[in-house]
PDB file of N, CA, C and O in Angstrom:
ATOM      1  N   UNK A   1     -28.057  42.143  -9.133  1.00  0.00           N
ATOM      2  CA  UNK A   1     -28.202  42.296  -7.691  1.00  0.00           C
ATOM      3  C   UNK A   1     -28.625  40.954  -7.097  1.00  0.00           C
ATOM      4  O   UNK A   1     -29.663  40.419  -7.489  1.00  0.00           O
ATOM      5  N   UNK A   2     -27.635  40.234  -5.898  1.00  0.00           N
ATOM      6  CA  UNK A   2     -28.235  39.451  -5.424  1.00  0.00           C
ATOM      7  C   UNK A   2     -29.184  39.539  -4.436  1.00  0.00           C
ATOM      8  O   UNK A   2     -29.316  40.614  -3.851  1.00  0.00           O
ATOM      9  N   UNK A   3     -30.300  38.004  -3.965  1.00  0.00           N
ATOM     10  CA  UNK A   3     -31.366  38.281  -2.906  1.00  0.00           C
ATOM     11  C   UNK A   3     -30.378  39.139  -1.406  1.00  0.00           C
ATOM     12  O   UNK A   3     -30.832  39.898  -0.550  1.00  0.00           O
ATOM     13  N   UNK A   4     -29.034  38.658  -1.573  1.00  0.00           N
ATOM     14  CA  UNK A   4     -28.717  39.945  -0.595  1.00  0.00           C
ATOM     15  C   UNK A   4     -29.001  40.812  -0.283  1.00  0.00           C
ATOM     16  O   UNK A   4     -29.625  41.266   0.676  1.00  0.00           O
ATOM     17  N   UNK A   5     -28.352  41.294  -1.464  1.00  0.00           N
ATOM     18  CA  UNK A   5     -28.401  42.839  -1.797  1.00  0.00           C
ATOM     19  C   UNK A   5     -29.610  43.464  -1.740  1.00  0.00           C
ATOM     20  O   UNK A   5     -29.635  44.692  -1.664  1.00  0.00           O
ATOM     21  N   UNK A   6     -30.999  42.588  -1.772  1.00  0.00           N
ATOM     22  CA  UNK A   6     -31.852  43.541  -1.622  1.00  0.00           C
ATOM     23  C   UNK A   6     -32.350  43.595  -1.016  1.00  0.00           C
ATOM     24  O   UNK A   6     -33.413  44.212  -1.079  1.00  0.00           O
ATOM     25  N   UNK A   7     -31.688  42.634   0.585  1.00  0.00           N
ATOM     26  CA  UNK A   7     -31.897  42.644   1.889  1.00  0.00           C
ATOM     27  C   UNK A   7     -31.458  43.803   2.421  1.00  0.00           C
ATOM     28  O   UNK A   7     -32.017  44.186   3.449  1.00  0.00           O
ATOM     29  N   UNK A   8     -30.581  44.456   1.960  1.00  0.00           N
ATOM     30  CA  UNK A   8     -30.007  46.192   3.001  1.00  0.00           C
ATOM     31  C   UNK A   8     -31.044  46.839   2.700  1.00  0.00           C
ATOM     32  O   UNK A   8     -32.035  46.643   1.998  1.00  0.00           O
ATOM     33  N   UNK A   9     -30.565  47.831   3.496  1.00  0.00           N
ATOM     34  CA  UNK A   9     -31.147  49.242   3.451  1.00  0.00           C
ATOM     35  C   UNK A   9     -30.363  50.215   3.027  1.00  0.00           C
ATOM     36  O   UNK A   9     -29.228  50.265   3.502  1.00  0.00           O
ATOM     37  N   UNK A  10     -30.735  51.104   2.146  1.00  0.00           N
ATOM     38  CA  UNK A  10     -29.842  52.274   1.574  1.00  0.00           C
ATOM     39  C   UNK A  10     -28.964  53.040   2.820  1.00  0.00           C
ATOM     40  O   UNK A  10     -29.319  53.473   3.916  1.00  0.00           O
ATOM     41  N   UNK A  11     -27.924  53.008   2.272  1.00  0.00           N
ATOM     42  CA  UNK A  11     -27.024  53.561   3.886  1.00  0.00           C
ATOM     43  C   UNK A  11     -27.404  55.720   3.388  1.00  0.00           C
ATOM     44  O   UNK A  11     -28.039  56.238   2.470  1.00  0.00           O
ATOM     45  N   UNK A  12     -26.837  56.141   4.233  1.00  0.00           N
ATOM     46  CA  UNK A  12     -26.730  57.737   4.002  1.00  0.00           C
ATOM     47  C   UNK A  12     -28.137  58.324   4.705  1.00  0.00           C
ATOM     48  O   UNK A  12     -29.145  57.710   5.057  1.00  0.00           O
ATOM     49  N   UNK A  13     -27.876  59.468   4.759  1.00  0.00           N
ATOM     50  CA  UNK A  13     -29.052  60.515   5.076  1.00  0.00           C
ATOM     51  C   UNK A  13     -29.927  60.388   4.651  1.00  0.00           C
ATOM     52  O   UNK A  13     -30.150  60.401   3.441  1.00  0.00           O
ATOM     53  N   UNK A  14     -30.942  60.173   5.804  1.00  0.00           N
ATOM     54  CA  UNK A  14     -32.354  60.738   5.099  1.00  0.00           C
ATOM     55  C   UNK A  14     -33.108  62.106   4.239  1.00  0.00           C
ATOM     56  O   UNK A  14     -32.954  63.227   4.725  1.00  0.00           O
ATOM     57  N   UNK A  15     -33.937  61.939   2.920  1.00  0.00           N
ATOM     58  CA  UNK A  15     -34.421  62.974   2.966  1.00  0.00           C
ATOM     59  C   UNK A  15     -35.141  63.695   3.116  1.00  0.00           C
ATOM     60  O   UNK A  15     -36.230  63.126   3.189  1.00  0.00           O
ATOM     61  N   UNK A  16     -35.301  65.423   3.294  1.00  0.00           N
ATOM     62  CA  UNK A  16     -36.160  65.766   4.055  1.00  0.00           C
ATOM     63  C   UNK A  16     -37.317  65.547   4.959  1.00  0.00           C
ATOM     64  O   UNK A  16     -37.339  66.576   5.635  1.00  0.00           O
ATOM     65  N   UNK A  17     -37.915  65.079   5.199  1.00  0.00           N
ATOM     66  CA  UNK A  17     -39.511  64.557   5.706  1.00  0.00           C
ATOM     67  C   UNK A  17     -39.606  62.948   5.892  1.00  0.00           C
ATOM     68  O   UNK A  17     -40.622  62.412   6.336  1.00  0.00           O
ATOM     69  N   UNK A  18     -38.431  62.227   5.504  1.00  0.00           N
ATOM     70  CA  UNK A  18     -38.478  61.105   5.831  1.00  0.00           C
ATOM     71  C   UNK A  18     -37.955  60.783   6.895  1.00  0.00           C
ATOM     72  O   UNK A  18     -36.973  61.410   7.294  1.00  0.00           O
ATOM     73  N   UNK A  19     -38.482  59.723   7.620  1.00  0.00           N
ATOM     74  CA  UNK A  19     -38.207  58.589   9.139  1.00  0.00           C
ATOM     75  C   UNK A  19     -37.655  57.834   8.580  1.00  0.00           C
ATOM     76  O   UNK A  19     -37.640  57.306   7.469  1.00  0.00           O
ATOM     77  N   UNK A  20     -36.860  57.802  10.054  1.00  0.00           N
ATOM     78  CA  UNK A  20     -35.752  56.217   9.695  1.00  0.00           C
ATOM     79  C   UNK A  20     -36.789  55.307  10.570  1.00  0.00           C
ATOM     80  O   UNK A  20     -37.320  55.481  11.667  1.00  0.00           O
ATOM     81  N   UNK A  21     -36.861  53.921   9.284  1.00  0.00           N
ATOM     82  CA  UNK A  21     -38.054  53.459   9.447  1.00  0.00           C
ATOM     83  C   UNK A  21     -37.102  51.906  10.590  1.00  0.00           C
ATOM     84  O   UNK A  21     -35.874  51.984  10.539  1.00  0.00           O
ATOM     85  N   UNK A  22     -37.595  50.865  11.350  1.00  0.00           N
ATOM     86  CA  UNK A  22     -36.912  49.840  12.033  1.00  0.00           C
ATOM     87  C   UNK A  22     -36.104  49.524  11.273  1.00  0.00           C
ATOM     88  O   UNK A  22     -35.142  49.281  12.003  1.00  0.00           O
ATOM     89  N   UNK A  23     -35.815  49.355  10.320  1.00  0.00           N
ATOM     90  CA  UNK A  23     -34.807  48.026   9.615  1.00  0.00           C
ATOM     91  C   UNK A  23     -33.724  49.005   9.387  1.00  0.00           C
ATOM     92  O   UNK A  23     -32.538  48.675   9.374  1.00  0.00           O
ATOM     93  N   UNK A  24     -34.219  50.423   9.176  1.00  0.00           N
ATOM     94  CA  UNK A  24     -32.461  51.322   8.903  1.00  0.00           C
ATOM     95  C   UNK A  24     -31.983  51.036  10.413  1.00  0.00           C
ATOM     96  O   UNK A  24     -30.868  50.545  10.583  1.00  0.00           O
ATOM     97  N   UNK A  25     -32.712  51.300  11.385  1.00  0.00           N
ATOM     98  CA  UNK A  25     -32.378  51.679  12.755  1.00  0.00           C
ATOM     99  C   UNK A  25     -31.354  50.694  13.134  1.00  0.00           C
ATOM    100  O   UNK A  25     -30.278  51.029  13.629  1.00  0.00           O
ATOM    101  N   UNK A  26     -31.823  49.006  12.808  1.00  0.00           N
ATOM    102  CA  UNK A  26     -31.632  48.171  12.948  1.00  0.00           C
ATOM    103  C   UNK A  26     -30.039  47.873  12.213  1.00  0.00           C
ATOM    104  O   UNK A  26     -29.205  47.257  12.875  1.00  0.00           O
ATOM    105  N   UNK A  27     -29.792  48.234  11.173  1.00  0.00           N
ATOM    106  CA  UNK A  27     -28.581  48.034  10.368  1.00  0.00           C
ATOM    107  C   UNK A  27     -27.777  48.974  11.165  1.00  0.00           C
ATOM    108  O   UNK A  27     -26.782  48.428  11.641  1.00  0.00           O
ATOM    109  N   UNK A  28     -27.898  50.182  11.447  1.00  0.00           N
ATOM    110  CA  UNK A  28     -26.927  51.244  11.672  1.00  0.00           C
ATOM    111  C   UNK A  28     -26.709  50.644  13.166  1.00  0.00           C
ATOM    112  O   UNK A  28     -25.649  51.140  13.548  1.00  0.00           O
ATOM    113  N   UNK A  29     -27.276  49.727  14.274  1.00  0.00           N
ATOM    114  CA  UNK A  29     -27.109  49.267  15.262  1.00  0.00           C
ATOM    115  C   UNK A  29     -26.542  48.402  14.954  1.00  0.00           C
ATOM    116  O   UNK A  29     -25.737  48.329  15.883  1.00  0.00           O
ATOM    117  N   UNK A  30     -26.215  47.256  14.016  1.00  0.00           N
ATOM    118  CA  UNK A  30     -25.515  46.356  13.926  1.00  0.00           C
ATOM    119  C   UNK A  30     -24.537  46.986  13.277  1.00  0.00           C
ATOM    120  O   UNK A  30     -23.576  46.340  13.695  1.00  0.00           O
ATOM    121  N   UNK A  31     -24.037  47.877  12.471  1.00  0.00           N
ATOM    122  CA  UNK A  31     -22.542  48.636  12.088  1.00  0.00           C
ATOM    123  C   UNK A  31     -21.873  49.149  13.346  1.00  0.00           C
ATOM    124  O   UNK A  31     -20.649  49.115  13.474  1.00  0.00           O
ATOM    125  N   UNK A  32     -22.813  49.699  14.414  1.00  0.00           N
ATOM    126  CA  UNK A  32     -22.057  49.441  15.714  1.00  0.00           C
ATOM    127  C   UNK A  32     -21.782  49.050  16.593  1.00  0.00           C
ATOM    128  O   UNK A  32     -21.047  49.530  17.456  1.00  0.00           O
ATOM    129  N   UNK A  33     -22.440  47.870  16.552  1.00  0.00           N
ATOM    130  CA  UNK A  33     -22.040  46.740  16.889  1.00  0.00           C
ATOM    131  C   UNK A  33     -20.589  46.171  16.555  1.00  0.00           C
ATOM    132  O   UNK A  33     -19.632  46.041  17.319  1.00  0.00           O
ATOM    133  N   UNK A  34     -20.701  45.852  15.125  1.00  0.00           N
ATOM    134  CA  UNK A  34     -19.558  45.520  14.449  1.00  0.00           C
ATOM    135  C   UNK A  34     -18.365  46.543  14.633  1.00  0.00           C
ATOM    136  O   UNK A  34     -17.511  46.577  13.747  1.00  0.00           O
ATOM    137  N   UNK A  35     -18.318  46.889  15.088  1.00  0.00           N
ATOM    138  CA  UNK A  35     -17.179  47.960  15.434  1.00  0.00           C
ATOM    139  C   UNK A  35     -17.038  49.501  14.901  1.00  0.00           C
ATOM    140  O   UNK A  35     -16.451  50.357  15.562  1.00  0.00           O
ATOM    141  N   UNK A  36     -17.676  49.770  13.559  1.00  0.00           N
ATOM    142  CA  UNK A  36     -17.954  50.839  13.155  1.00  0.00           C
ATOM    143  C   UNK A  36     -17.617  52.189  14.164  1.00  0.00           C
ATOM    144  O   UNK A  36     -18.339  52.284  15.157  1.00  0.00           O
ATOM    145  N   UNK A  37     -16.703  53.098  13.992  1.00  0.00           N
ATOM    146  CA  UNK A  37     -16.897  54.162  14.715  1.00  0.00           C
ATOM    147  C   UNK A  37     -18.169  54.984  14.615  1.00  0.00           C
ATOM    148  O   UNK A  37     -18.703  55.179  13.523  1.00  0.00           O
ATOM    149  N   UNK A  38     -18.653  55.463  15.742  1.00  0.00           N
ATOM    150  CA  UNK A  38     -19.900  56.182  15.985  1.00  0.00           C
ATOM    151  C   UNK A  38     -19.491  57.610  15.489  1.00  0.00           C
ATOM    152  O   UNK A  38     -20.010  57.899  14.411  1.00  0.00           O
ATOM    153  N   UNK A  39     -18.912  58.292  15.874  1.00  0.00           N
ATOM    154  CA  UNK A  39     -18.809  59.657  15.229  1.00  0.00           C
ATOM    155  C   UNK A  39     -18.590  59.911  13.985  1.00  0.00           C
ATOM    156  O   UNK A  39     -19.030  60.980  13.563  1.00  0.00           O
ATOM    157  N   UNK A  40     -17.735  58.865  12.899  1.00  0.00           N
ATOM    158  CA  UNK A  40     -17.742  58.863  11.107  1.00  0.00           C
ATOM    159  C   UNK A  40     -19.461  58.164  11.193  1.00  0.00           C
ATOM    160  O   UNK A  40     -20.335  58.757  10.560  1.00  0.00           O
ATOM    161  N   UNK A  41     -19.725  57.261  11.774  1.00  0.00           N
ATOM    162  CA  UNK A  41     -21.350  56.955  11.529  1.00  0.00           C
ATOM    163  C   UNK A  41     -22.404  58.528  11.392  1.00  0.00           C
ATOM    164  O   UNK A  41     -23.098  58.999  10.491  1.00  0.00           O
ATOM    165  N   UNK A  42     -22.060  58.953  12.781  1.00  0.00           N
ATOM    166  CA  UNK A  42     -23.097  60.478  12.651  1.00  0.00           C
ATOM    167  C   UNK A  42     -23.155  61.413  11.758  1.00  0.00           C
ATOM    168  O   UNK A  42     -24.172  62.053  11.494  1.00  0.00           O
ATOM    169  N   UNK A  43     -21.893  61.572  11.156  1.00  0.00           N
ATOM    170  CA  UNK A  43     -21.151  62.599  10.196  1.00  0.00           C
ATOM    171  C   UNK A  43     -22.116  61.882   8.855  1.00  0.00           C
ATOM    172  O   UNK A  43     -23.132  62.364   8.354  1.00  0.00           O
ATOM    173  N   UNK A  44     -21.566  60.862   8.568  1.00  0.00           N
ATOM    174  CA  UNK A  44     -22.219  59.987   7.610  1.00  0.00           C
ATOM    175  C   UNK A  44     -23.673  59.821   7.353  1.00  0.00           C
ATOM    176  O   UNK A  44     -24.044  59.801   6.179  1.00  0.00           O
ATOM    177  N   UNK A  45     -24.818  59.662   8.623  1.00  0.00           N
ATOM    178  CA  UNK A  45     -25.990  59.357   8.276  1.00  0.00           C
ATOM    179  C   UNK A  45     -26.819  61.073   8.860  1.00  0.00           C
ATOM    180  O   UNK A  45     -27.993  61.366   8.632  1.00  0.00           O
ATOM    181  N   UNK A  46     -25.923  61.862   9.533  1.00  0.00           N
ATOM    182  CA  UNK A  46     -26.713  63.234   9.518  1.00  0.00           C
ATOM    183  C   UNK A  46     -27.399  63.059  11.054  1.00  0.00           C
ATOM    184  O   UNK A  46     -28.048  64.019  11.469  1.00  0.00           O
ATOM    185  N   UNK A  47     -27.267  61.786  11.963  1.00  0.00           N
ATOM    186  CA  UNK A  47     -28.408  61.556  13.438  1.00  0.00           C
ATOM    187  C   UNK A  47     -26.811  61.810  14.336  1.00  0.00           C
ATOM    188  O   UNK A  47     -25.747  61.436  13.843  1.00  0.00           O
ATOM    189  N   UNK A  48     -26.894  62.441  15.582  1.00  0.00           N
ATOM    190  CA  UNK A  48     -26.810  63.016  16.971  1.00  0.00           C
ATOM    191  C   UNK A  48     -26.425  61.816  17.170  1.00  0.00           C
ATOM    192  O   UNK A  48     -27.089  60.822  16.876  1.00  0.00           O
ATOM    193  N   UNK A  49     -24.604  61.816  18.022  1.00  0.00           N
ATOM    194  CA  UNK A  49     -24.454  60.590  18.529  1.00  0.00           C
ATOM    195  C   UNK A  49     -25.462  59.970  19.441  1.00  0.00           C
ATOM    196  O   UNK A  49     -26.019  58.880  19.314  1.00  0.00           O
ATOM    197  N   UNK A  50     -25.610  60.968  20.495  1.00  0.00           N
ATOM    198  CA  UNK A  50     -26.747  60.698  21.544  1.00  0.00           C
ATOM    199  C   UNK A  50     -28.088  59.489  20.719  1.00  0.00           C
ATOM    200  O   UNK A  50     -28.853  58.834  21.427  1.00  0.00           O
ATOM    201  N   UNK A  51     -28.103  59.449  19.826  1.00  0.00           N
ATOM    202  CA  UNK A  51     -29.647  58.679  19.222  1.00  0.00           C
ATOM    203  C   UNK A  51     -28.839  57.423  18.495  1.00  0.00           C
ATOM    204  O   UNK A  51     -29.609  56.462  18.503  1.00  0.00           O
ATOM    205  N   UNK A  52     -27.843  57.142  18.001  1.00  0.00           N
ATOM    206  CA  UNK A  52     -27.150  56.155  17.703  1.00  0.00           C
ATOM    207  C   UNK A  52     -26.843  55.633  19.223  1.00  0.00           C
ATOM    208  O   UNK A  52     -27.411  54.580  19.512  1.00  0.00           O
ATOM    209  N   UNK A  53     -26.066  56.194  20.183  1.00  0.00           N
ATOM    210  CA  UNK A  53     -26.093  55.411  21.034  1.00  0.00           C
ATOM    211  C   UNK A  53     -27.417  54.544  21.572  1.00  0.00           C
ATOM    212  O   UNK A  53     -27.348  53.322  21.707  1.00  0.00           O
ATOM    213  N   UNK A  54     -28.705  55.349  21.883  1.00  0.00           N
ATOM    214  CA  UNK A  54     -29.743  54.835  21.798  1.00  0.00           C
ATOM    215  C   UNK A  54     -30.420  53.636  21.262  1.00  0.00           C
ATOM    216  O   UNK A  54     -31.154  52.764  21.727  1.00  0.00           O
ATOM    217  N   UNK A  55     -29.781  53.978  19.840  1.00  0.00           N
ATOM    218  CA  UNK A  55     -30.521  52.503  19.123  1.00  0.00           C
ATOM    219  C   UNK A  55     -29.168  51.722  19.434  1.00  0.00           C
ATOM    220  O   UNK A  55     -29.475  50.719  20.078  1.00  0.00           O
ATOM    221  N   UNK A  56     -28.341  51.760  19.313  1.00  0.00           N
ATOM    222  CA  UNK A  56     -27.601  50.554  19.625  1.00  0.00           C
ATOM    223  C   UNK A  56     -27.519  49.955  21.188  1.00  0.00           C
ATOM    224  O   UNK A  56     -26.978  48.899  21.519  1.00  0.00           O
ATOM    225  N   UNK A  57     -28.351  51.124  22.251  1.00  0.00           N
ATOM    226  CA  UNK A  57     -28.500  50.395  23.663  1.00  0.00           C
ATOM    227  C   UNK A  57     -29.814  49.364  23.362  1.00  0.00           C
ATOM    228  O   UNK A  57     -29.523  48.226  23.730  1.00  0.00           O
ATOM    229  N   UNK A  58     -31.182  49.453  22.792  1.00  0.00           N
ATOM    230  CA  UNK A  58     -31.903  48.885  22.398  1.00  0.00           C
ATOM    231  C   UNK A  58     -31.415  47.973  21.561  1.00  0.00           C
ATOM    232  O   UNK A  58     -31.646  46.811  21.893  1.00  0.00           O
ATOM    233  N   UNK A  59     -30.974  48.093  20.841  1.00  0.00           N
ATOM    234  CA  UNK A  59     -30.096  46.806  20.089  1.00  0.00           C
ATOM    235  C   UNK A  59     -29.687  45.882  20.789  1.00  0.00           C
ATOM    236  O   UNK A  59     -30.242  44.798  20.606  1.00  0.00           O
ATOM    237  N   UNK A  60     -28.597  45.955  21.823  1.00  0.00           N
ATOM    238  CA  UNK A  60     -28.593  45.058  22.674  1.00  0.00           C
ATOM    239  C   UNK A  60     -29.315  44.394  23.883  1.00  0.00           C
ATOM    240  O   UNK A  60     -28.956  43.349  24.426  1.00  0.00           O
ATOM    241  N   UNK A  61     -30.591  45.305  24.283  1.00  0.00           N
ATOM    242  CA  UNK A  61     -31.537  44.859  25.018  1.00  0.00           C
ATOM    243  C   UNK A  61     -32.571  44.105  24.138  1.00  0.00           C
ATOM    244  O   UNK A  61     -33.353  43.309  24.659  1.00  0.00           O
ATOM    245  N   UNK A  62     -32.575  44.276  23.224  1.00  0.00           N
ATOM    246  CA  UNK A  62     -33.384  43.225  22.388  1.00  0.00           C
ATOM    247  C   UNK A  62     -32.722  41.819  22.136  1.00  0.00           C
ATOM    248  O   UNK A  62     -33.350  40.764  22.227  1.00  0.00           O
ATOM    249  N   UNK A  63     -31.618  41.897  21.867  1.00  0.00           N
ATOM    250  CA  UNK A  63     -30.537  40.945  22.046  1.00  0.00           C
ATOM    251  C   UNK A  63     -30.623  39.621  23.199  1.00  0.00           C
ATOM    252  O   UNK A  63     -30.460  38.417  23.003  1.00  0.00           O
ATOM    253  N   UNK A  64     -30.967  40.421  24.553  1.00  0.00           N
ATOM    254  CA  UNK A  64     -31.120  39.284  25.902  1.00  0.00           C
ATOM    255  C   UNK A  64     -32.429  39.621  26.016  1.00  0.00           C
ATOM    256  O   UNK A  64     -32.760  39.553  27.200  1.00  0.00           O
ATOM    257  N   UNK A  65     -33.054  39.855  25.519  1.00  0.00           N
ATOM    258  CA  UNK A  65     -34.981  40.098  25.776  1.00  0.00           C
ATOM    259  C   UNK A  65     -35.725  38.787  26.051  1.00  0.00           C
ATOM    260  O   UNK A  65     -36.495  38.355  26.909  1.00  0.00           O
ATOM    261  N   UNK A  66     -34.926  38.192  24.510  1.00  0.00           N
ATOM    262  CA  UNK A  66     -36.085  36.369  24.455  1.00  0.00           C
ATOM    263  C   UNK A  66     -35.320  35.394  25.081  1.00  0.00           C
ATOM    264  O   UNK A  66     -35.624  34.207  24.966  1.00  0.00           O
ATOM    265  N   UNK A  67     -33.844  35.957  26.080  1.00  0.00           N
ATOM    266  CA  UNK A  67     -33.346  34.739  26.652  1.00  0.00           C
ATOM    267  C   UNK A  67     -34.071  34.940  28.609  1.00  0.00           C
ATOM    268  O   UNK A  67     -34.244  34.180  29.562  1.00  0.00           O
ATOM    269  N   UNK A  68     -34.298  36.557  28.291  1.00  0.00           N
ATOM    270  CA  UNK A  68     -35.100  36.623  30.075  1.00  0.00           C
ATOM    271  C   UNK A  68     -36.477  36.145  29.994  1.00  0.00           C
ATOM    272  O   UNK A  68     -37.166  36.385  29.003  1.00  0.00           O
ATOM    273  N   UNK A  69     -36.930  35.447  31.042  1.00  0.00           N
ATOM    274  CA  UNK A  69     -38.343  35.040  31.388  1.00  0.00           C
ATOM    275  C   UNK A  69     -38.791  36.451  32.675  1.00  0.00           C
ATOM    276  O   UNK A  69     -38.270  37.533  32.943  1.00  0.00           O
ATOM    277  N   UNK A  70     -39.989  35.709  33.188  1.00  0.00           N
ATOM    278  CA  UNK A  70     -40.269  36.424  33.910  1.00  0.00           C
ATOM    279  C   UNK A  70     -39.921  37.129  34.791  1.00  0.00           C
ATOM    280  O   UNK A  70     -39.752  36.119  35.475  1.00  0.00           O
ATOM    281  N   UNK A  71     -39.563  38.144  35.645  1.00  0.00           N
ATOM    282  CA  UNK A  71     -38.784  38.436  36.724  1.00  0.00           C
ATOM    283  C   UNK A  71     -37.354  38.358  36.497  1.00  0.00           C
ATOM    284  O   UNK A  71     -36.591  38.095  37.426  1.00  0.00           O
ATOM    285  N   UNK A  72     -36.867  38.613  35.087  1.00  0.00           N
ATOM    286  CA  UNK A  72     -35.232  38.225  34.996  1.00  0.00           C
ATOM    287  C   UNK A  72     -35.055  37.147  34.798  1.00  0.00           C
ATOM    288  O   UNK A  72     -34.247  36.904  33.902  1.00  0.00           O
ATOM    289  N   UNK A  73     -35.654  36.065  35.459  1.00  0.00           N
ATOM    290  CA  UNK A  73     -34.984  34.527  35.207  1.00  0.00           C
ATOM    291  C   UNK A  73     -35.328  33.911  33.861  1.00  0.00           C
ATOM    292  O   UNK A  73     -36.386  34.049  33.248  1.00  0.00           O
ATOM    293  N   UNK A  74     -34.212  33.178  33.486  1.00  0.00           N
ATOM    294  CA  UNK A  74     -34.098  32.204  32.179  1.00  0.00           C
ATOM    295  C   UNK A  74     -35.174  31.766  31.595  1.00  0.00           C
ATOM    296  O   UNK A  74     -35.866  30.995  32.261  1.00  0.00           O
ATOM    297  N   UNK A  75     -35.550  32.059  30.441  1.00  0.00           N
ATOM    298  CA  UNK A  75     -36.619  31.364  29.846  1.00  0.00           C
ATOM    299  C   UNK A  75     -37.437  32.000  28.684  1.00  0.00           C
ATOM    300  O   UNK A  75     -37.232  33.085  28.140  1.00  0.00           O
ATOM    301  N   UNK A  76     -38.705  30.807  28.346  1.00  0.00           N
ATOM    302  CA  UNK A  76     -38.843  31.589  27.311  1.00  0.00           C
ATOM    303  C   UNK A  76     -39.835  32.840  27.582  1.00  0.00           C
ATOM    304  O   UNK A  76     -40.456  33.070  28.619  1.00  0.00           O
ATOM    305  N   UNK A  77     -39.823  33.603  26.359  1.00  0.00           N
ATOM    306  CA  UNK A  77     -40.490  35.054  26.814  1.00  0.00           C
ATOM    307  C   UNK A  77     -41.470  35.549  25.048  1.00  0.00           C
ATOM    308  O   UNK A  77     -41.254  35.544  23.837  1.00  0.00           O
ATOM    309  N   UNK A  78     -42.304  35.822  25.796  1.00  0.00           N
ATOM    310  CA  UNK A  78     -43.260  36.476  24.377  1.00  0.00           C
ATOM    311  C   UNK A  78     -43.871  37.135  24.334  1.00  0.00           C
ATOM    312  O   UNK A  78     -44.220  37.694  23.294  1.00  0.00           O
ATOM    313  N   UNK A  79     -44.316  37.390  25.552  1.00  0.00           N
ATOM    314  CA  UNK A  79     -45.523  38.851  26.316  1.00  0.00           C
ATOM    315  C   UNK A  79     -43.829  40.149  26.037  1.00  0.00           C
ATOM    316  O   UNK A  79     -42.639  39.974  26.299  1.00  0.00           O
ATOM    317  N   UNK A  80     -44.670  41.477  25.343  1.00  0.00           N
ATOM    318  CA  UNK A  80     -43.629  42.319  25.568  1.00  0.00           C
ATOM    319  C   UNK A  80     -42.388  42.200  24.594  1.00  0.00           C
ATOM    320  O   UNK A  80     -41.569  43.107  24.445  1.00  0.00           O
ATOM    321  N   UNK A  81     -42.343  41.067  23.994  1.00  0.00           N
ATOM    322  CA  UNK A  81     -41.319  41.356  22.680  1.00  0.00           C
ATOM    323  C   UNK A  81     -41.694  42.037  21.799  1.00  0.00           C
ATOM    324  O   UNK A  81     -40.937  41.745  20.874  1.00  0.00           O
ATOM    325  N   UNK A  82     -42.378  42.774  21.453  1.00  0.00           N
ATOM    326  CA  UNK A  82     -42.873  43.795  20.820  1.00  0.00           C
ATOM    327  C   UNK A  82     -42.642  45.137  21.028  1.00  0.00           C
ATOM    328  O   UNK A  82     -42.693  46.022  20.174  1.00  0.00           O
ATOM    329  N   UNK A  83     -42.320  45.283  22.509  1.00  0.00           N
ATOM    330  CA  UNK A  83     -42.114  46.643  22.903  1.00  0.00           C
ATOM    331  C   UNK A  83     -41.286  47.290  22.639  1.00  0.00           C
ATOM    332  O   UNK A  83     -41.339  48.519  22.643  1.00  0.00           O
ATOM    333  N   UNK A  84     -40.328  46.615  22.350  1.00  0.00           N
ATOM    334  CA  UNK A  84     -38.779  46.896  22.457  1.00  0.00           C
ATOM    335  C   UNK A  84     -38.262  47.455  21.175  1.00  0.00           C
ATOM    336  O   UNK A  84     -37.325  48.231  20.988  1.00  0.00           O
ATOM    337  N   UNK A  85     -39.103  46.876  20.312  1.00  0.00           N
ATOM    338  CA  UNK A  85     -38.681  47.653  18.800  1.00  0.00           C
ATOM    339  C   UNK A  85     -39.611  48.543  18.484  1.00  0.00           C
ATOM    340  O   UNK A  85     -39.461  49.245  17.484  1.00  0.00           O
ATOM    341  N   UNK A  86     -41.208  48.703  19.644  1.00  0.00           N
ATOM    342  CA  UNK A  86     -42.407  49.590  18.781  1.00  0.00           C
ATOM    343  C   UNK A  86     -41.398  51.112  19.633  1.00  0.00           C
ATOM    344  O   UNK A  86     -41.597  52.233  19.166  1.00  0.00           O
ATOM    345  N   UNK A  87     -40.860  51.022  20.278  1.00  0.00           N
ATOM    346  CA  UNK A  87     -40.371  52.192  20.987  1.00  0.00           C
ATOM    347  C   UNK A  87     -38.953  52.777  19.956  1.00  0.00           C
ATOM    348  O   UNK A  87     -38.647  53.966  19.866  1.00  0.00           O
ATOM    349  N   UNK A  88     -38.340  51.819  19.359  1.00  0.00           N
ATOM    350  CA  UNK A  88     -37.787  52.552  18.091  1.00  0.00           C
ATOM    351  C   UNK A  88     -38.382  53.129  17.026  1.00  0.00           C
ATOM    352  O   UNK A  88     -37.833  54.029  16.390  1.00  0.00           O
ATOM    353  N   UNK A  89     -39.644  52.625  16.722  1.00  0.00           N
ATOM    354  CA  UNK A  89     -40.663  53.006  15.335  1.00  0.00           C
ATOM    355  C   UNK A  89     -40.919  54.366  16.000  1.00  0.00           C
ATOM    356  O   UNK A  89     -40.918  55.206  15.099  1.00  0.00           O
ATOM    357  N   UNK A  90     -41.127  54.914  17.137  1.00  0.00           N
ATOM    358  CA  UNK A  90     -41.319  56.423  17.635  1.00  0.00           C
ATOM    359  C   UNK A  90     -40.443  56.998  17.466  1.00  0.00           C
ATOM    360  O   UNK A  90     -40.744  58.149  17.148  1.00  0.00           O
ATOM    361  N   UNK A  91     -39.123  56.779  17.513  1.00  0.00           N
ATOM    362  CA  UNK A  91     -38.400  58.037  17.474  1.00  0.00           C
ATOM    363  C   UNK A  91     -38.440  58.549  16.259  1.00  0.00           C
ATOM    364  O   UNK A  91     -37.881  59.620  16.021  1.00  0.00           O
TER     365      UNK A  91
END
C-alpha cells in the first residue's frame, strides 16, 4: 500500500452506529465534484440525495471562503474558517 493509499477513506456504507466523520464527507464531495453521478453515489454509500447535495454545496462554499475577506470583498480571511466544516462534523 502506498502513502496514498492510506490517504482515502474506505468508500461504501456506513456501519450501524457509525458517523460519517469530515474526511468521508469531504471525499464523497470531491467524487461530485469530479463528475460522479449523485444518484449511483446514494445507492452506493446508503445517504439521501438531499445530504450529498448538501455536502457538496459546502464543499464549494469552503472552496471561495479563504478567497472572501470581510463583507465579500477579496482577501485574506481566518476569523470563521472553521465554521464551515464544524457544521459538517454535525450532521
Amino acid at each position: 500500500m502506498s502513502s496514498n493509499d492510506q490517504n482515502l477513506v474506505p468508500a461504501g456504507s456506513l456501519l450501524p452506529g457509525q458517523r460519517w466523520s469530515l474526511a468521508r464527507k469531504r471525499e464523497v464531495a470531491l467524487r461530485l465534484l469530479r463528475g460522479e453521478r449523485i444518484d449511483v453515489l446514494s445507492r452506493e454509500l446508503g445517504v439521501e440525495i438531499y445530504r450529498l447535495e448538501r455536502w457538496r454545496d459546502r464543499a464549494l462554499v469552503g472552496i471561495d471562503a479563504p478567497t472572501q475577506g470581510a463583507r465579500g470583498r477579496p482577501g485574506r480571511r481566518t476569523a470563521g474558517r472553521g465554521r464551515i466544516f464544524s457544521t459538517w462534523a454535525r450532521e
